[in-house]
KETOR-780704 format. One record per atom (N, C-alpha, C, O): residue number from 1; chain; atom name; x, z, y. Coordinates in nm, 4 decimals, m for minus. Layout:
<nodes>
+-----+----+----+----------+----------+----------+
:   i : ch : at :        X :        Z :        Y :
+-----+----+----+----------+----------+----------+
: NUM :  A : CA :        X :        Z :        Y :
...
+-----+----+----+----------+----------+----------+
</nodes>
This chain:
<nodes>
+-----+----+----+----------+----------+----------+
:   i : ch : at :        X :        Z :        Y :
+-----+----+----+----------+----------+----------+
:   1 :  A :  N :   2.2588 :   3.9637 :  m0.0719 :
:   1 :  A : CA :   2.2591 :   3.8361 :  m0.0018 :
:   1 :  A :  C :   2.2173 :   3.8582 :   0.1430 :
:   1 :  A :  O :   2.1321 :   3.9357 :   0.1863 :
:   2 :  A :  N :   2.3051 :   3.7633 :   0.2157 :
:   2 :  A : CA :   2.2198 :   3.7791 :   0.3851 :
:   2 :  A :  C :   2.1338 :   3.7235 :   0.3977 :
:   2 :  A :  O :   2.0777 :   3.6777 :   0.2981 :
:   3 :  A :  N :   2.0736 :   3.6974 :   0.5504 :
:   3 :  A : CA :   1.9911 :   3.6202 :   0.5387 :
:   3 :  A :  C :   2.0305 :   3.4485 :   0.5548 :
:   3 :  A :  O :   1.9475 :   3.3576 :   0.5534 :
:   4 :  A :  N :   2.1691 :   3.4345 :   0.5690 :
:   4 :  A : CA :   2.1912 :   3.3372 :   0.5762 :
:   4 :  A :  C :   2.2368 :   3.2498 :   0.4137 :
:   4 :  A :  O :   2.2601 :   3.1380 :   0.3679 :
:   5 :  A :  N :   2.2299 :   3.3569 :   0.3856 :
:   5 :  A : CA :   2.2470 :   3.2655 :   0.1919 :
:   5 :  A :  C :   2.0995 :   3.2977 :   0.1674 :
:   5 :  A :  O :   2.0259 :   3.3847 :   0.2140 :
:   6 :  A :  N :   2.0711 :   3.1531 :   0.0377 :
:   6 :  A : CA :   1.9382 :   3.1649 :  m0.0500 :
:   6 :  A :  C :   1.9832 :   3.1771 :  m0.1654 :
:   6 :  A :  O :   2.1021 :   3.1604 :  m0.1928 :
:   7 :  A :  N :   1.8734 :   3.2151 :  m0.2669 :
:   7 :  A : CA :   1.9030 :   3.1926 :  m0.3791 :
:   7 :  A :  C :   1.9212 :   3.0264 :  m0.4699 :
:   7 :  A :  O :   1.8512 :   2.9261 :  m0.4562 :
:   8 :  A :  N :   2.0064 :   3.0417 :  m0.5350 :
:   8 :  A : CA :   2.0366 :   2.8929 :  m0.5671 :
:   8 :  A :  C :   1.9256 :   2.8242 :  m0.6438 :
:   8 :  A :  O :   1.8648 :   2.8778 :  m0.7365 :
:   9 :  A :  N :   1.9031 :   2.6998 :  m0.5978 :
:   9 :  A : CA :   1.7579 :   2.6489 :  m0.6628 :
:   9 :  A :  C :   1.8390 :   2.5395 :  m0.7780 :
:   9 :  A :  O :   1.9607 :   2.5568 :  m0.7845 :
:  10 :  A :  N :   1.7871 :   2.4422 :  m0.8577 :
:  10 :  A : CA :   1.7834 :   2.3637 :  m0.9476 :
:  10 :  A :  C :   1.8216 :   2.2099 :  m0.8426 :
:  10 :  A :  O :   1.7986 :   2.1826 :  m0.7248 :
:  11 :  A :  N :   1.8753 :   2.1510 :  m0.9324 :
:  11 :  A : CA :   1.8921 :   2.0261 :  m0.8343 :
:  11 :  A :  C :   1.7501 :   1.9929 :  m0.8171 :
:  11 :  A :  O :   1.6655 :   2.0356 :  m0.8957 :
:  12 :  A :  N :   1.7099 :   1.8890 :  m0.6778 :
:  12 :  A : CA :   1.5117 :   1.8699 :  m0.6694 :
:  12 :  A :  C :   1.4912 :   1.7751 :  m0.7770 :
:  12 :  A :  O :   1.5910 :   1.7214 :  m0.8249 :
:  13 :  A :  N :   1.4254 :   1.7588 :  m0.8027 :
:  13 :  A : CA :   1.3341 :   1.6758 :  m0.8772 :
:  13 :  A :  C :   1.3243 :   1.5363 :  m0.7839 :
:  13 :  A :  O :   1.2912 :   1.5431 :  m0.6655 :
:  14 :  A :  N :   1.3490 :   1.4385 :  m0.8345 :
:  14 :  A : CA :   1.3493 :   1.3055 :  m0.8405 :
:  14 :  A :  C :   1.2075 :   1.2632 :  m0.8746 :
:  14 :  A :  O :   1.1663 :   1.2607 :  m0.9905 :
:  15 :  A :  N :   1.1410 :   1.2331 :  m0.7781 :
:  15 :  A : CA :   0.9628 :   1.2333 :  m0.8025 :
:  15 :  A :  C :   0.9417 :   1.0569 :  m0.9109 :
:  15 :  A :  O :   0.8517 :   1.0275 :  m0.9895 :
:  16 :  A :  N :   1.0546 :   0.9819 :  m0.8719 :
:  16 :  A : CA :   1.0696 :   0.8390 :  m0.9367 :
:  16 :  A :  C :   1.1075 :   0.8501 :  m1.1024 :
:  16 :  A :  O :   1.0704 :   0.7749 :  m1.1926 :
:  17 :  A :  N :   1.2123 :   0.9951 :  m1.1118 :
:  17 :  A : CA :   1.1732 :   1.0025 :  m1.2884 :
:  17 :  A :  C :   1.0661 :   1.0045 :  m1.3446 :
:  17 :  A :  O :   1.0413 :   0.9378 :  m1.4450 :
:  18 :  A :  N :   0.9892 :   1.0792 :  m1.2897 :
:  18 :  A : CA :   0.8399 :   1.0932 :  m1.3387 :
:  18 :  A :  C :   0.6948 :   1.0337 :  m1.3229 :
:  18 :  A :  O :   0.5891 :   1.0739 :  m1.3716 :
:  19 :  A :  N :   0.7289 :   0.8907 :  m1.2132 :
:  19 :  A : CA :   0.6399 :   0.8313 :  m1.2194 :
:  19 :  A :  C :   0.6686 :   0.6979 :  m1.1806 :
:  19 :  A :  O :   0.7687 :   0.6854 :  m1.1101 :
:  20 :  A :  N :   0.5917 :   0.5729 :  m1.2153 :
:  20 :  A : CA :   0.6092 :   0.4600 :  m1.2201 :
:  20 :  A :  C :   0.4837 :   0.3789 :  m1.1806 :
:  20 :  A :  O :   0.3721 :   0.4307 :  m1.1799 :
:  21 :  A :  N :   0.5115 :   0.2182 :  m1.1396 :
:  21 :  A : CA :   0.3922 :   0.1943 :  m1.1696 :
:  21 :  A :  C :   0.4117 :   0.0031 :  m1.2287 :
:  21 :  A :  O :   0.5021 :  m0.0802 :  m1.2221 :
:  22 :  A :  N :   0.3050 :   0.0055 :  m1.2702 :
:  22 :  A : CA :   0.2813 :  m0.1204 :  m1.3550 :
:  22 :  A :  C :   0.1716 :  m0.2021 :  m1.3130 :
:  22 :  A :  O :   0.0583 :  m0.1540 :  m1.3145 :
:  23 :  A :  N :   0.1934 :  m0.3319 :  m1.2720 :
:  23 :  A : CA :   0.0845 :  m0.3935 :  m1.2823 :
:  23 :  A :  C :  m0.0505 :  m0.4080 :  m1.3578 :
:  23 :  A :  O :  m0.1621 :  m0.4397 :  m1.3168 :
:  24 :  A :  N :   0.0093 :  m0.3646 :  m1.5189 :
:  24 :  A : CA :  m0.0996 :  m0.3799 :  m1.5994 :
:  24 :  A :  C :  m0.1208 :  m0.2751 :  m1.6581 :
:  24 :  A :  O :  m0.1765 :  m0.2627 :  m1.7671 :
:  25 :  A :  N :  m0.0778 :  m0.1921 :  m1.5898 :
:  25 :  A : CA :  m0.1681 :  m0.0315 :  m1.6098 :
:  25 :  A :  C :  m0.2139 :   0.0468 :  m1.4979 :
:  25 :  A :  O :  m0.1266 :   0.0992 :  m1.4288 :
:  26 :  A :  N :  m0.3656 :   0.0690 :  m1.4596 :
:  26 :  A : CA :  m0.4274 :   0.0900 :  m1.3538 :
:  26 :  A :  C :  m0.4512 :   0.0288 :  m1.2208 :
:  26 :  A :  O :  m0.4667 :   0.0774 :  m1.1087 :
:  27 :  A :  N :  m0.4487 :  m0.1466 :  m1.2870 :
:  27 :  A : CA :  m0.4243 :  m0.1978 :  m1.1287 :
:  27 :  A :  C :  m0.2907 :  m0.1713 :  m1.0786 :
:  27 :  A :  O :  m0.2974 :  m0.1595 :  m0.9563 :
:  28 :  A :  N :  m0.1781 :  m0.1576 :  m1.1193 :
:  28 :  A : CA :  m0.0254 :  m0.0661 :  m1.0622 :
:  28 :  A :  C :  m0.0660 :   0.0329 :  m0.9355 :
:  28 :  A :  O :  m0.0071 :   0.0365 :  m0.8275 :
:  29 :  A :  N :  m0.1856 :   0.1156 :  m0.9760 :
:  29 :  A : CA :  m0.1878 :   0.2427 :  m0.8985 :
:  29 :  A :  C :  m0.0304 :   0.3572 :  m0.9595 :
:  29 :  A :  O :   0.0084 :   0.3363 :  m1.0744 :
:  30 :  A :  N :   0.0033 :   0.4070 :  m0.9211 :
:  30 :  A : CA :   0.1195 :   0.4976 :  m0.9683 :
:  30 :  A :  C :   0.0489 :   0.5779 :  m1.0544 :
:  30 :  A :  O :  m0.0697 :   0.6109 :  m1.0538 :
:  31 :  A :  N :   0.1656 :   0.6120 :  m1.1499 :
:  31 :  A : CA :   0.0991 :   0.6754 :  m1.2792 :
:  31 :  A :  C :   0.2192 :   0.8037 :  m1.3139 :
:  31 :  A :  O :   0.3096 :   0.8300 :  m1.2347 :
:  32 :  A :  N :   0.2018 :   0.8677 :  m1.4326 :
:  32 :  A : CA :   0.2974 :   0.9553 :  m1.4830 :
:  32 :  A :  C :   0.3623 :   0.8689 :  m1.5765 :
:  32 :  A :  O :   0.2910 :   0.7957 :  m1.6452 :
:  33 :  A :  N :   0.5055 :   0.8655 :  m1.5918 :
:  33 :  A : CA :   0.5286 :   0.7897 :  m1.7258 :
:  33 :  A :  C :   0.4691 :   0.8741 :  m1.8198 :
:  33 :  A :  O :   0.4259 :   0.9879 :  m1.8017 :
:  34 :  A :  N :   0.4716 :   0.7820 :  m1.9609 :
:  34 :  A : CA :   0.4364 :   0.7956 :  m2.0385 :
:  34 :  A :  C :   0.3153 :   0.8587 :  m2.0913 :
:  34 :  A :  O :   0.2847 :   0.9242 :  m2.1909 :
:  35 :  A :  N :   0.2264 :   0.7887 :  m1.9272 :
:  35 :  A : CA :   0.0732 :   0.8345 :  m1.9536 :
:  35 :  A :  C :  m0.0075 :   0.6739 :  m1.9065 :
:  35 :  A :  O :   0.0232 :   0.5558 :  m1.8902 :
:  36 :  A :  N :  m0.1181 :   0.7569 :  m1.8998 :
:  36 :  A : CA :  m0.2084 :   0.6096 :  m1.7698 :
:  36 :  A :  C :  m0.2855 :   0.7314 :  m1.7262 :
:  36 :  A :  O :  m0.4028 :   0.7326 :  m1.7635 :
:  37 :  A :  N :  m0.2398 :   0.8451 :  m1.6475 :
:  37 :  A : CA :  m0.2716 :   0.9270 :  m1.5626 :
:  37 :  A :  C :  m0.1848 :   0.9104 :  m1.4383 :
:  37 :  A :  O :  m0.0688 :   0.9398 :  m1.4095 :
:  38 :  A :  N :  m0.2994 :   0.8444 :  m1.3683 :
:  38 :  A : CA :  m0.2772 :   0.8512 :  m1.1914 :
:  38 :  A :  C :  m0.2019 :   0.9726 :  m1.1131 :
:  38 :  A :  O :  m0.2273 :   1.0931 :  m1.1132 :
:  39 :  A :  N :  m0.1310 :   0.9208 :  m1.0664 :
:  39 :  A : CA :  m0.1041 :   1.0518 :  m0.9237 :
:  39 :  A :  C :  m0.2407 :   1.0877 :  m0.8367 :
:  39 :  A :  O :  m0.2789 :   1.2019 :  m0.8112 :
:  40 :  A :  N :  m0.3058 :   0.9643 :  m0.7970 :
:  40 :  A : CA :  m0.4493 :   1.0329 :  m0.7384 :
:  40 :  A :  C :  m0.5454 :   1.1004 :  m0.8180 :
:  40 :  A :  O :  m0.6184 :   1.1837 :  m0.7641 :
:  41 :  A :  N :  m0.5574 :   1.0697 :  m0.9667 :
:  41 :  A : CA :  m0.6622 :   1.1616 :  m1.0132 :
:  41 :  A :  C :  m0.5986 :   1.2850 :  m1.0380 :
:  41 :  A :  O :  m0.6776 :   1.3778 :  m1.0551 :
:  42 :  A :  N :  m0.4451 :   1.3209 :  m1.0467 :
:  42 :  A : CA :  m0.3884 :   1.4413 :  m1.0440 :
:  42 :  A :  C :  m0.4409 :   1.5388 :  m0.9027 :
:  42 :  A :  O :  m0.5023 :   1.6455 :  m0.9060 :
:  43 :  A :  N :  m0.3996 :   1.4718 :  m0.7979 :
:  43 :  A : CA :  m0.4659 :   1.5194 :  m0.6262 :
:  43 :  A :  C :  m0.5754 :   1.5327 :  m0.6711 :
:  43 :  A :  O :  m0.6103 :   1.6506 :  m0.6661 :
:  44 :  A :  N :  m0.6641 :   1.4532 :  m0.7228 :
:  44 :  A : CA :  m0.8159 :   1.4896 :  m0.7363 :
:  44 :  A :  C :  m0.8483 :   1.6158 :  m0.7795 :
:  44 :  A :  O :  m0.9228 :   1.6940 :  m0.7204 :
:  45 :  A :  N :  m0.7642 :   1.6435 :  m0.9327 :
:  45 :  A : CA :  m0.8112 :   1.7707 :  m0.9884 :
:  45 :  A :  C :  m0.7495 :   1.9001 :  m0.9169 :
:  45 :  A :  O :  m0.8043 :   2.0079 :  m0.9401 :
:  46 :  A :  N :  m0.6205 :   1.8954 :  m0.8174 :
:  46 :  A : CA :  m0.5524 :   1.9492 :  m0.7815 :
:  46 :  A :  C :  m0.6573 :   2.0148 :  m0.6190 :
:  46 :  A :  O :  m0.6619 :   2.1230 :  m0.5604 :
:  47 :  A :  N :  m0.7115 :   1.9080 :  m0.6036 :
:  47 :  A : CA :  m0.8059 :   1.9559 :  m0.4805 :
:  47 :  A :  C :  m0.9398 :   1.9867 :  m0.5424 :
:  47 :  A :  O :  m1.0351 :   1.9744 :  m0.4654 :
:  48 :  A :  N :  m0.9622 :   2.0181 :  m0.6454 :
:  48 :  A : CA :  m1.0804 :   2.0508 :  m0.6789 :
:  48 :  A :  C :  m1.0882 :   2.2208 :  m0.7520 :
:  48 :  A :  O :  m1.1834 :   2.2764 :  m0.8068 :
:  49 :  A :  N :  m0.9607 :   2.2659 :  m0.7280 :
:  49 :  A : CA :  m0.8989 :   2.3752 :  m0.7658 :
:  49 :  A :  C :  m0.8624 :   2.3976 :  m0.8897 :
:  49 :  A :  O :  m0.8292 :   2.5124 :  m0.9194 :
:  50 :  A :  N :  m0.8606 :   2.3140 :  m0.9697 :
:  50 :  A : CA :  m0.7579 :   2.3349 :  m1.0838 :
:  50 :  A :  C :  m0.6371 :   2.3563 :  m1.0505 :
:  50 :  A :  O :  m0.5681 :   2.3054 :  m0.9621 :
:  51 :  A :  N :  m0.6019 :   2.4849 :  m1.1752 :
:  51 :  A : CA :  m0.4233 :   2.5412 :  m1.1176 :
:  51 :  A :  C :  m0.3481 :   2.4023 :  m1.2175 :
:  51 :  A :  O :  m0.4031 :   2.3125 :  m1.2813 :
:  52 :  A :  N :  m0.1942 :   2.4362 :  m1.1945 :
:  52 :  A : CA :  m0.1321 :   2.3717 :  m1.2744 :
:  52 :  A :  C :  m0.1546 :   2.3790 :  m1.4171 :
:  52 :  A :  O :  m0.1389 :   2.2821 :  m1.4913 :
:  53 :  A :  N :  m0.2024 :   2.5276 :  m1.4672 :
:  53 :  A : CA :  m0.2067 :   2.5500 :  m1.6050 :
:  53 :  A :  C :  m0.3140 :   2.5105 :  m1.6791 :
:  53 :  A :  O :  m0.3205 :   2.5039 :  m1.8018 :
:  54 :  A :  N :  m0.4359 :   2.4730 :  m1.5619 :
:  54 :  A : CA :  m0.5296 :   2.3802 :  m1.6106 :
:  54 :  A :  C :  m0.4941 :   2.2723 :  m1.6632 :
:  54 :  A :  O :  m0.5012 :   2.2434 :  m1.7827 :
:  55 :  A :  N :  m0.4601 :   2.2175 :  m1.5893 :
:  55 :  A : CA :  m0.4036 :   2.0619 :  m1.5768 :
:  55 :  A :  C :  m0.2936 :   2.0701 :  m1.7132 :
:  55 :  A :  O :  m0.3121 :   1.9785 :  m1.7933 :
:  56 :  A :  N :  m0.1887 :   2.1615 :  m1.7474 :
:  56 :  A : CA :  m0.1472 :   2.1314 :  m1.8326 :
:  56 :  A :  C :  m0.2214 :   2.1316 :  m2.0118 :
:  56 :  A :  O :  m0.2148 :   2.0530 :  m2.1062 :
:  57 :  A :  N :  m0.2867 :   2.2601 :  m1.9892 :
:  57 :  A : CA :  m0.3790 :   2.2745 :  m2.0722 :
:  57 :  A :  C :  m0.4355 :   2.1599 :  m2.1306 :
:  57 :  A :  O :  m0.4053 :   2.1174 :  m2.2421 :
:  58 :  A :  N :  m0.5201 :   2.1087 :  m2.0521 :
:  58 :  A : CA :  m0.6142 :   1.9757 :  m2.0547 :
:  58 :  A :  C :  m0.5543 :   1.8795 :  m2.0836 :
:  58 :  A :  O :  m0.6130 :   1.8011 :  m2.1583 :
:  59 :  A :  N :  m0.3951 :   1.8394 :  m2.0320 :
:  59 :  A : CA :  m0.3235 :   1.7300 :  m2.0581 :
:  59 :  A :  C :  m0.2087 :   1.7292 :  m2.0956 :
:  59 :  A :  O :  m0.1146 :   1.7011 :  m2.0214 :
:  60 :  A :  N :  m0.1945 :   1.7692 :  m2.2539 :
:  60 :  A : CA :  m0.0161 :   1.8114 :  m2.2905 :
:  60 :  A :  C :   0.0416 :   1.7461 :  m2.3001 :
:  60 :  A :  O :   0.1382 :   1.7667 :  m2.3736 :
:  61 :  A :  N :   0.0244 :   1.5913 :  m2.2203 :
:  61 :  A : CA :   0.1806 :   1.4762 :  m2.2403 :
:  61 :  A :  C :   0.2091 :   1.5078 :  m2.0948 :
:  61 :  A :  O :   0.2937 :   1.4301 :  m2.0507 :
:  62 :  A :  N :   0.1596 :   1.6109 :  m1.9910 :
:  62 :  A : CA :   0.2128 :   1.6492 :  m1.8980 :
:  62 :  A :  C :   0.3199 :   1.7534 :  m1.8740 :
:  62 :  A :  O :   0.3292 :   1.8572 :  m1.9394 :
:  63 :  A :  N :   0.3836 :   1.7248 :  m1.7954 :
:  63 :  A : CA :   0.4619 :   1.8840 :  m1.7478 :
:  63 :  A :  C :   0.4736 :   1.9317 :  m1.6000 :
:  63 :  A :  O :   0.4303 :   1.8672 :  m1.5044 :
:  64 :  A :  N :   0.5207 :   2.0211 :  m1.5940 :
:  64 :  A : CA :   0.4897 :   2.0915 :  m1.4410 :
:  64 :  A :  C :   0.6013 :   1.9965 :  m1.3768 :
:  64 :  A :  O :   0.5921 :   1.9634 :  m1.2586 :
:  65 :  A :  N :   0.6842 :   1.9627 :  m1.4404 :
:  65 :  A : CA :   0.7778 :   1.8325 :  m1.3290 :
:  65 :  A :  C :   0.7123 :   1.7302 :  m1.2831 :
:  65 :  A :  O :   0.7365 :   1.6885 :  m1.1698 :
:  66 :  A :  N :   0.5934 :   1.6567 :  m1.3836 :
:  66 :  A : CA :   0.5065 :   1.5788 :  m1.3503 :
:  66 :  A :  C :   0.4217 :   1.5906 :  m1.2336 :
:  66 :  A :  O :   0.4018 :   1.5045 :  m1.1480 :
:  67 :  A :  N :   0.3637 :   1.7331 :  m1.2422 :
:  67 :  A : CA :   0.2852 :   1.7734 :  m1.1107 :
:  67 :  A :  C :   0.3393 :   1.7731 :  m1.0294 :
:  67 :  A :  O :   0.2768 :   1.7260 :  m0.9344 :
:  68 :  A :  N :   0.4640 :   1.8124 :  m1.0002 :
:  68 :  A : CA :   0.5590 :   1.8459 :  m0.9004 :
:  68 :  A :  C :   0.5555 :   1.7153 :  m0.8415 :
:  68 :  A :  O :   0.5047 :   1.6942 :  m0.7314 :
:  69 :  A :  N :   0.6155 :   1.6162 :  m0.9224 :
:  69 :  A : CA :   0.6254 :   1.5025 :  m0.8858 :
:  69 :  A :  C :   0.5068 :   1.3843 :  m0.8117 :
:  69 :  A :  O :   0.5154 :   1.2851 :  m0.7393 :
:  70 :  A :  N :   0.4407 :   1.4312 :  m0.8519 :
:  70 :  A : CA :   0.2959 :   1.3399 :  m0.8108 :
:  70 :  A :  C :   0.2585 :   1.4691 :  m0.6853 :
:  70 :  A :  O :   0.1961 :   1.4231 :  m0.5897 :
:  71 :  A :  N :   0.2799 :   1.5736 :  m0.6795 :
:  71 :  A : CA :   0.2312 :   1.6264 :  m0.5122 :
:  71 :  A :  C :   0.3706 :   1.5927 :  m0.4672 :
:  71 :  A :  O :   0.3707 :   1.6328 :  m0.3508 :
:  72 :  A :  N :   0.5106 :   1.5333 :  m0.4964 :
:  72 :  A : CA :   0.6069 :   1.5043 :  m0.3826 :
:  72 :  A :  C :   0.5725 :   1.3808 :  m0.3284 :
:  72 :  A :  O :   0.5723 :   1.3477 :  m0.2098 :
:  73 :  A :  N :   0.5373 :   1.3021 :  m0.4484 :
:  73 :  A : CA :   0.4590 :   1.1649 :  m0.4100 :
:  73 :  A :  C :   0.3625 :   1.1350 :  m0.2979 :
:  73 :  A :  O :   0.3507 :   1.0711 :  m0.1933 :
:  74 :  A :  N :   0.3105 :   1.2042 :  m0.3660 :
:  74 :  A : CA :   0.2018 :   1.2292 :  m0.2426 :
:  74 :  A :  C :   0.1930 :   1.2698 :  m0.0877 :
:  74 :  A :  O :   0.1198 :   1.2109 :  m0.0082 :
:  75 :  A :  N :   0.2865 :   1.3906 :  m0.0500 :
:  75 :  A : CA :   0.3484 :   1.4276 :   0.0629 :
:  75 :  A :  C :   0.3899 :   1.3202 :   0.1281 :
:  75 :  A :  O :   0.3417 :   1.2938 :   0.2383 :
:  76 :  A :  N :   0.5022 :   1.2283 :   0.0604 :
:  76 :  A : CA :   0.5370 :   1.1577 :   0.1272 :
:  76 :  A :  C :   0.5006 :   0.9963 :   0.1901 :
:  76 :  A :  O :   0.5449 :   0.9329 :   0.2859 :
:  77 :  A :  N :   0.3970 :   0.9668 :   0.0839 :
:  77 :  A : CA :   0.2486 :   0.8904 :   0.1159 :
:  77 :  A :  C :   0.2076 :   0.9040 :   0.2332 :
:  77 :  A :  O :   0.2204 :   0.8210 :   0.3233 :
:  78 :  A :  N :   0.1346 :   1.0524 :   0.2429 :
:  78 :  A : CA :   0.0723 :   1.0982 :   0.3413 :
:  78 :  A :  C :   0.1757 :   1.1260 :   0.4669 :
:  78 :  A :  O :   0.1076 :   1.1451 :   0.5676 :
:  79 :  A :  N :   0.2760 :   1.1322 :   0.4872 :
:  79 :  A : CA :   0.3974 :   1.1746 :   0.6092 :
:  79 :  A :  C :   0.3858 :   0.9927 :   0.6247 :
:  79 :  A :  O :   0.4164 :   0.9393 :   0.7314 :
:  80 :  A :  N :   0.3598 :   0.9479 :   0.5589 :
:  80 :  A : CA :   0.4469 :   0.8072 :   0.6616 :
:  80 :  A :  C :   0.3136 :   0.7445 :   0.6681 :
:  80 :  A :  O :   0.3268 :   0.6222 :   0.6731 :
:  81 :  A :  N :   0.1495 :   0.7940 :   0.6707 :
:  81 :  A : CA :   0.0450 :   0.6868 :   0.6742 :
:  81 :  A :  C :  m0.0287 :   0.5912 :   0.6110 :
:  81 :  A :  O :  m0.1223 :   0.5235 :   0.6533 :
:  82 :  A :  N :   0.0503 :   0.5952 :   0.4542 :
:  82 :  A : CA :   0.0207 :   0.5372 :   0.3905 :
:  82 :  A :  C :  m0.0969 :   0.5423 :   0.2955 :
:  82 :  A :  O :  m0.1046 :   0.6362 :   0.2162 :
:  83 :  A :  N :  m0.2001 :   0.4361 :   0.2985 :
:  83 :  A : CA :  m0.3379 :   0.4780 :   0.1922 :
:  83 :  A :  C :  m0.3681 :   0.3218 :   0.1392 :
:  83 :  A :  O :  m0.4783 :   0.2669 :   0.1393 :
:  84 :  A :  N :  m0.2054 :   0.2490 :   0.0813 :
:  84 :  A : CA :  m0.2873 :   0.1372 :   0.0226 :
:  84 :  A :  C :  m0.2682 :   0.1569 :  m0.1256 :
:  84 :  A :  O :  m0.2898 :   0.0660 :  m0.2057 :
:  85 :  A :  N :  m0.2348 :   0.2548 :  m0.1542 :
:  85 :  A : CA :  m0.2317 :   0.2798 :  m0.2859 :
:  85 :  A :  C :  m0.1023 :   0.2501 :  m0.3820 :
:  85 :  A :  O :  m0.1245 :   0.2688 :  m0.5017 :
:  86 :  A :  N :   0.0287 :   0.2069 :  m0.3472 :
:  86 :  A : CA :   0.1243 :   0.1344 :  m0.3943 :
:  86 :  A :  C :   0.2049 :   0.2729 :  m0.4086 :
:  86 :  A :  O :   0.1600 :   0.3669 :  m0.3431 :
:  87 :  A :  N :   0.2781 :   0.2873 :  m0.4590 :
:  87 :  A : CA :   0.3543 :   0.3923 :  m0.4799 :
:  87 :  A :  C :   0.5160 :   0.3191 :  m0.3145 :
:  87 :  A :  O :   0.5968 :   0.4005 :  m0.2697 :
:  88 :  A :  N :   0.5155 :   0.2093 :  m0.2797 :
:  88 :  A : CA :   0.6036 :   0.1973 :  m0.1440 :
:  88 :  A :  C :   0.5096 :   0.1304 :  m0.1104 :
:  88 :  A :  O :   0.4522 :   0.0515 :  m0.1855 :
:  89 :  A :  N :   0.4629 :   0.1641 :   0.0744 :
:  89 :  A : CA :   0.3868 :   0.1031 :   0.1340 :
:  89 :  A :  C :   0.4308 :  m0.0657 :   0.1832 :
:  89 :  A :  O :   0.5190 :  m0.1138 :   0.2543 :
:  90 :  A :  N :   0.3324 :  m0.1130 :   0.1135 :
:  90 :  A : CA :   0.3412 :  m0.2557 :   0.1855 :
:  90 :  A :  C :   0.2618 :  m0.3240 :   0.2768 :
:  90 :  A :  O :   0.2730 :  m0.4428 :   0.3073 :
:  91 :  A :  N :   0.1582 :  m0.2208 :   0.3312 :
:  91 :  A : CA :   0.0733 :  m0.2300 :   0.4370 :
:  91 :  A :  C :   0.1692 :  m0.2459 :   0.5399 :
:  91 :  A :  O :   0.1328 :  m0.2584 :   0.6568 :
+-----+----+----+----------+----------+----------+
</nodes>
């Protein structure tokens, strides 16, 4: 390969398959489906240095798409300013 080809990746991950949010689960802080695990308490454990394999360990209705998804979430939270907690800013 040159340097102008990469290796072929997976289509991305759709951070909205994997997370949702509900009024009447967590306050509609954003969550994982088919949990009532937050995207922020994920960042939490994620900045507290737990690897992914912690995190899966500890929580097997998770998967590494989930993580993926809640740090794309997050990125893009944080790129546009946003800290009111809504998964789309309505600040």
């Amino acid at each position: 390969m040159t340097a102008a080809t990469s290796i072929p990746l997976e289509a991305p991950l759709n951070w909205r398959d994997c997370i949702t949010v509900d009024p009447k689960v967590l306050v509609g802080k954003p969550v994982i489906k088919r949990t009532r695990i937050a995207v922020e308490f994920l960042m939490e454990l994620l900045a507290e240095g737990w690897t992914h394999e912690q995190i899966l360990g500890n929580y097997p209705d998770l998967t590494s798409d989930d993580i993926q998804a809640a740090l794309h979430l997050d990125t893009i939270r944080k790129r546009s300013g946003c800290s009111c907690g809504q998964m789309v800013c309505s600040a």
